[in-house]
C-alpha positions in Angstrom: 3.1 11.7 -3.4 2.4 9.9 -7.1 0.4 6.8 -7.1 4.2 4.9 -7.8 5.2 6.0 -5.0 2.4 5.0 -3.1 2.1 1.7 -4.7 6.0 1.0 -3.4 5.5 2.3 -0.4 2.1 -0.5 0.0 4.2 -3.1 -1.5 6.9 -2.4 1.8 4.5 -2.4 3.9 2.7 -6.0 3.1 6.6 -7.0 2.7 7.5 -6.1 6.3 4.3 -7.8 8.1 5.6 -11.1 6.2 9.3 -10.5 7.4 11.1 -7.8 9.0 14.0 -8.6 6.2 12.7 -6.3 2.9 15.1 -5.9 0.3 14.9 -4.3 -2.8 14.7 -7.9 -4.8 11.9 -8.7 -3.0 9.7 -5.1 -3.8 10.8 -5.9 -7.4 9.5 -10.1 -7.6 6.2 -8.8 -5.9 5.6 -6.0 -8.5 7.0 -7.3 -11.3 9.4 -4.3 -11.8 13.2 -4.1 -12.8 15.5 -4.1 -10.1 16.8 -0.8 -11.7 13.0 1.2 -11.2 13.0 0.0 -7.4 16.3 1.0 -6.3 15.0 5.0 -8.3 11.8 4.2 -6.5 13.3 3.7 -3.4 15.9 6.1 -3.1 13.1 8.6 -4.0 11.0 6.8 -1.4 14.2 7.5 1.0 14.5 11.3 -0.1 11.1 12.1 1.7 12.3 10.3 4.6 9.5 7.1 4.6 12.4 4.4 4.2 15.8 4.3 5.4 18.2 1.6 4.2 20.2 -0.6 7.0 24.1 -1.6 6.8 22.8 -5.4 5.2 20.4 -3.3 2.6 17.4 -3.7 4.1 14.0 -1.4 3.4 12.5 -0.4 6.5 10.0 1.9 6.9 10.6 4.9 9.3 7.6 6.0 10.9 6.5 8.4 8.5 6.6 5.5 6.2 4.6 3.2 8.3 2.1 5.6 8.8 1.5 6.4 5.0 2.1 2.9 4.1 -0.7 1.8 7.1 -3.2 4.7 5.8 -2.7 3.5 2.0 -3.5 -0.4 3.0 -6.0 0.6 5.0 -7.8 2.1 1.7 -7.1 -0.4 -0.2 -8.7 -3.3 2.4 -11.7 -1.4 3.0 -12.3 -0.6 -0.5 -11.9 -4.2 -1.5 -14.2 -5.6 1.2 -16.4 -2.5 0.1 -16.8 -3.7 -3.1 -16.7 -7.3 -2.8 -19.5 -6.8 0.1 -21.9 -5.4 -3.1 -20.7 -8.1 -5.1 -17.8 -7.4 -7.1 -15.2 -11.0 -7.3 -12.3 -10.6 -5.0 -9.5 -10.5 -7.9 -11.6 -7.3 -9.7 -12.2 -5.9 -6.4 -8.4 -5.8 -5.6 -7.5 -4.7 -8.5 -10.1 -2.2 -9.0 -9.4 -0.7 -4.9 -5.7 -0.6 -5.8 -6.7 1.7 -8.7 -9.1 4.3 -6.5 -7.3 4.3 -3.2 -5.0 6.5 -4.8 -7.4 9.1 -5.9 -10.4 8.8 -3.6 -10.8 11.9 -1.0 -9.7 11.7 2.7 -13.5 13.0 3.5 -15.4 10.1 1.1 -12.7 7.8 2.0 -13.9 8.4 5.9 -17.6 8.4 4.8 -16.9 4.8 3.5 -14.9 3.7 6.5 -17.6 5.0 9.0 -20.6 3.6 6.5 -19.2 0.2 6.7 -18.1 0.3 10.6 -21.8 1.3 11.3 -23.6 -1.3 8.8 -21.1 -3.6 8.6 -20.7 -6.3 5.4 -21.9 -8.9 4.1 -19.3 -11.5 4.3 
């Protein structure tokens, strides 16, 4: 999957734990994409089978979806506490664990994950 999709399929994700009522409005006011590149975003999204679209037009993850969308925020939170634990500021942190979570390794990505779970963080 390309880092768009992935970065839609996040944003659905964070959407739904808010409110179980995503549309394709919403994806585009927390992006700050045209309503026109979500809908092509989602239908893609839809095509691989990660979101399926109710009779009122709501996104819901299936749960394919919801596990790719969990595995994706996961990266990005650990990443961001990673690097705000070695003191990075939140805002670059975020911004900078939404750029790498798409192209860091499943194997370093666990070496991070198990680093942190055994030494912890400094918050």
């Amino acid at each position: 999957m390309l880092e768009s999709g992935e970065m839609y399929l996040e944003t659905i994700y964070i959407l739904s734990q808010k409110s179980s009522a995503v549309r394709g409005i919403d994806v585009s006011e927390y992006m700050g994409f045209s309503k026109p590149s979500v809908s092509r975003a989602i239908g893609l999204l839809k095509k691989e089978g990660l979101v399926i679209i109710d009779a009122q037009g709501f996104i819901k993850l299936t749960e394919a979806g919801e596990k790719k969308a969990g595995s994706i925020y996961e990266r990005h939170t650990v990443l961001t506490k990673l690097l705000t634990g070695i003191g990075v500021d939140e805002e670059t942190a975020a911004a900078d664990a939404c750029r790498i979570e798409h192209y860091i390794s499943e194997k370093t990505f666990d070496a991070i994950k198990a680093h942190m779970e055994k030494y912890g963080s400094r918050d």
